[in-house]
N, C-alpha and C positions, 0 to 999 in steps of 0.2 A: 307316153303313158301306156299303151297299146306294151311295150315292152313288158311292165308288171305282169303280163298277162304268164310270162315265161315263168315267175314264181310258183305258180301252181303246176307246173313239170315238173321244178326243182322238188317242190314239197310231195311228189306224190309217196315217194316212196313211206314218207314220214306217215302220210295221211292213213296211208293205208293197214300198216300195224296201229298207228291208233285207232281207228274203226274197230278193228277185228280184236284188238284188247280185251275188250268188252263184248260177253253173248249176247247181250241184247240187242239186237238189227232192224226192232220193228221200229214202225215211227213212231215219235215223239207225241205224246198228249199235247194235246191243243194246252190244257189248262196249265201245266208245266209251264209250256215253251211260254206262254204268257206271264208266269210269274216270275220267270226269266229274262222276261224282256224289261227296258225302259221304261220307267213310270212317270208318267206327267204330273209329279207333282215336288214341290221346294222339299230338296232333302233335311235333313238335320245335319247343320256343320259337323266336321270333324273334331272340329277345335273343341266345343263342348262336352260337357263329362257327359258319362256314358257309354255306352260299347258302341262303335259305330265304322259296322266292319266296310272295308271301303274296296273288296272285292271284284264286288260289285257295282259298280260306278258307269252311269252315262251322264257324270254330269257335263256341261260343256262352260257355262258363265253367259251372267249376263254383259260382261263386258266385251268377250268376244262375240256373241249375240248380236250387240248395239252396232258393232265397229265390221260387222260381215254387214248388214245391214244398210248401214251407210256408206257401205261401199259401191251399191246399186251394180254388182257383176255378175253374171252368170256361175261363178261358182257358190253361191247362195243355194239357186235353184238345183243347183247338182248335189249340194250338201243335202239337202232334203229327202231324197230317196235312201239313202242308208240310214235318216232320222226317221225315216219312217218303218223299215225295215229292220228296226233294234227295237218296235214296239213288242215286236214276236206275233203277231195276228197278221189275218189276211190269207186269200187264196194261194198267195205265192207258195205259202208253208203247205201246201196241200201234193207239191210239183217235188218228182225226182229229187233227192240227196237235201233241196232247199227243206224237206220235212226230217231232217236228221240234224239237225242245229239246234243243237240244245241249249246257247247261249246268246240269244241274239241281240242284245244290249251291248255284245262285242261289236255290233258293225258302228257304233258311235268311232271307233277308231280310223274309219274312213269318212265317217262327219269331219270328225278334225281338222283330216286331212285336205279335204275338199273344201274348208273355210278357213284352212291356213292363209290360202295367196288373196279372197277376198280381206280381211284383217288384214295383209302386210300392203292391200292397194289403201286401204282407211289409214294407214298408217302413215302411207307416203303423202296424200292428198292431205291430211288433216296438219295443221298447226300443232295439237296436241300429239301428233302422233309417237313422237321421242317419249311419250310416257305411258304408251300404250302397254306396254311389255309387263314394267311394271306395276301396270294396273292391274293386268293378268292373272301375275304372281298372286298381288296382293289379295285380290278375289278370291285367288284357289287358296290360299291359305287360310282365310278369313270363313266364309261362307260352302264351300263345297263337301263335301262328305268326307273326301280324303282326309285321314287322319295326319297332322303333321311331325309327327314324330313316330317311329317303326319301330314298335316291340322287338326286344332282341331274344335272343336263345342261350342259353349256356350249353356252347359244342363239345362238353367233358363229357367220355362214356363212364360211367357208374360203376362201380366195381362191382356188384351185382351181376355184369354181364358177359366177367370171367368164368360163372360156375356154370355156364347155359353150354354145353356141350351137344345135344342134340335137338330133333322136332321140340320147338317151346310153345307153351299158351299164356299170352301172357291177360292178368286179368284187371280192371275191365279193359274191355278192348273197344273196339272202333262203334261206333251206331249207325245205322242209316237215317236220314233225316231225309222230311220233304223238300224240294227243292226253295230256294227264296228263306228259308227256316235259316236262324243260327246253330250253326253243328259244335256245341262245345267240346263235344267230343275227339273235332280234329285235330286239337293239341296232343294227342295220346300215338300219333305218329310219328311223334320222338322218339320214343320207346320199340314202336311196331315196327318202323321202316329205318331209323337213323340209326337204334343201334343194333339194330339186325346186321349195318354193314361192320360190325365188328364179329358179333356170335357168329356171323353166317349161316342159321340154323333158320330152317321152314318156319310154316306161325301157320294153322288153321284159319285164322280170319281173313276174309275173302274182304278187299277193299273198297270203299264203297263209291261211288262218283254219284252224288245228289239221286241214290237211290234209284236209278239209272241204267240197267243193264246190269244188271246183280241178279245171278241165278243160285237158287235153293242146289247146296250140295245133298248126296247121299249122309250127310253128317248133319244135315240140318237144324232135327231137333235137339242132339247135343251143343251144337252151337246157339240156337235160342236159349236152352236152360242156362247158360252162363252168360246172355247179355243179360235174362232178368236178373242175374245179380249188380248190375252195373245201376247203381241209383238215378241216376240222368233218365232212365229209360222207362220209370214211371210203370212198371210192370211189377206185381207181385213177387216177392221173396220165392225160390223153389224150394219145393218140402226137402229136397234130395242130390245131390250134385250125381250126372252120369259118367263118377269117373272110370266105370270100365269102358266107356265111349270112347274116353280119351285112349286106352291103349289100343281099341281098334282103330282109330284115326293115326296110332303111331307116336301120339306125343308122350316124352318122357319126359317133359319139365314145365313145373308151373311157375310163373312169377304171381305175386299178389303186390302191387303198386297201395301202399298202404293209405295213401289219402285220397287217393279218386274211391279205395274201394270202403274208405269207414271203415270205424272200429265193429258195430254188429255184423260187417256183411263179412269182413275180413276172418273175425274168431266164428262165424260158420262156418268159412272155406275151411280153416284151420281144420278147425274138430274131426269133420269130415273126412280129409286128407290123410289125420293121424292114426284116425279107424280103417280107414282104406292100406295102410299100410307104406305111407307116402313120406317120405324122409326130407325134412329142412336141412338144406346145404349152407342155407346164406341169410341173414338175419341184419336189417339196418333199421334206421328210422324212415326211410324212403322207401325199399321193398327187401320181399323176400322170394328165397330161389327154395320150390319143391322138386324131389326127385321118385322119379314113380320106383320103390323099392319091391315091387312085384316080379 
C-alpha cells in the first residue's frame, strides 16, 4: 500500500498546472470548504423526480455500513479518517496545501476503499454473503442520490457555428454560482467550450470553478453588463449594451442562443446591435450570428 504513495510523483506534473490554472492561491473559506464537504444527513434518492444532481455525492449505503461493521476488522477504523476528513471542517484544513481542497467529500473515495476488504471479509464469513453484492447494487439504485440513468448530449455542431470566424461572445454566457448551489447555467458549455473546438475562435468569458479563483479582468464591467442580461442571474435589465467595449476587447461576433436569452432580452440585444451598426449573418430558431460591421 506504501506503493500508492508513488502516485502522487506521477501526478505531480498534472497537479501542478491545475493549481496554477487558476489565480486564486489564497485559502479556501472555511464556510466554502464546508459546504463542500459531506453532509450527515439521508439524501433524497436519485430515482425520485426532481433535479438531483449527483456530483456531488458521499454517499456510502447502509448496507455496506452494516456488513463493514460486522466484520469487526481494523479496516472499519481506518475507513474513518477520510470519513471524517470529507466533513471539510477541522484544524487539519488550517495546515499547508491540506487548506487548498476545495472538495473534500471527495476523500469518501478512500472510505470506499478502505471498507472494501472489511465488506468482502462479511462477505466470506456470512451465510448471506453470495447476496451481498447485489444487495449493494440494489441500495445504490434504489435509495442513494446517484441518479440512475445519465442525461445525454446531442454531439451535432449547429450550423450556426460556421459563420463565427473570429473573437465570438456568445450570449448568455456562463454565471458564477456559490459553491454547493445548482449552476444551471453549466449547460451553456456546450456552446462556450464544445463548439469552440470547431470555430476555434477566443470567447471573453473567463470560466468559472464554483466561484473559486476567478479574477475581475480589465473588461470587467463590460462583461457584468451582459451577464445582467442573462435572466438566471436575477440582476436588473441594462439601460444600454457597451458594445464599443466589445471592440476594445477585440470581439467581432455575437451569438444570441434564442431561448436561454427570451424573446424581451433577445429583441433588446437586437435593436441595439442594429443602431450600433452590427450585421446578422445567421438567423435560426436556436441562435443567431452578429457581425460587428464597424
Amino acid at each position: 500500500m506504501a506503493w500508492s504513495a508513488l502516485g502522487f510523483v506521477l501526478a505531480a506534473p498534472a497537479l501542478v498546472q491545475f493549481f496554477s490554472a487558476f489565480s486564486g492561491g489564497e485559502p479556501l473559506n472555511a464556510t466554502i470548504r464546508a459546504a463542500m464537504g459531506a453532509h450527515l444527513v439521508i439524501p433524497n434518492p436519485g430515482i425520485g423526480p426532481g433535479t438531483n444532481p449527483f456530483a456531488m455525492n458521499a454517499y456510502v449505503g447502509f448496507t455496506v455500513m452494516a456488513a463493514a461493521l460486522a466484520s469487526r476488522t481494523r479496516w472499519v477504523l481506518a475507513a474513518a479518517i477520510p470519513a471524517f476528513l470529507s466533513l471539510g471542517i477541522g484544524p487539519i484544513y488550517d495546515l499547508p496545501i491540506a487548506e487548498m481542497v476545495r472538495f473534500p467529500y471527495r476523500w469518501h473515495a478512500a472510505t470506499l476503499v478502505l471498507l472494501a476488504p472489511a465488506v468482502g471479509i462479511a462477505a466470506s464469513r456470512f451465510r448471506w454473503g453470495g447476496w451481498l453484492g447485489a444487495l449493494i447494487v440494489i441500495e445504490g439504485l434504489v435509495a442513494s442520490p446517484v441518479e440512475p440513468w445519465l442525461p445525454g448530449a446531442d454531439a451535432n455542431i449547429p450550423a450556426y457555428v460556421a459563420h463565427i470566424d473570429g473573437p465570438v461572445l456568445e450570449l448568455p454566457g456562463p454565471l458564477a454560482m456559490a459553491p454547493g448551489r445548482i449552476n444551471r447555467s453549466r449547460h451553456r458549455a456546450q456552446y462556450l467550450m464544445f463548439y469552440q473546438t470547431a470555430h476555434r475562435q477566443p470567447s471573453p468569458w473567463v470560466p468559472d470553478f464554483n466561484s473559486v479563483g476567478v479574477r475581475d479582468t480589465e473588461h470587467a464591467d463590460v462583461i457584468a453588463t451582459f451577464t445582467a442580461l442573462d435572466k438566471l442571474s436575477g440582476l436588473p435589465l441594462p439601460e444600454n449594451l457597451p458594445l464599443k467595449g466589445l471592440a476594445a476587447m477585440g470581439v467581432e461576433y455575437v451569438v444570441l442562443h434564442h431561448r436561454e436569452l427570451g424573446h424581451s432580452r433577445r429583441t433588446l440585444v437586437e435593436s441595439e446591435m442594429k443602431a450600433a451598426g452590427w450585421t446578422s449573418l445567421f438567423d435560426d430558431s436556436g441562435a443567431s450570428v452578429w457581425m460587428d460591421g464597424n
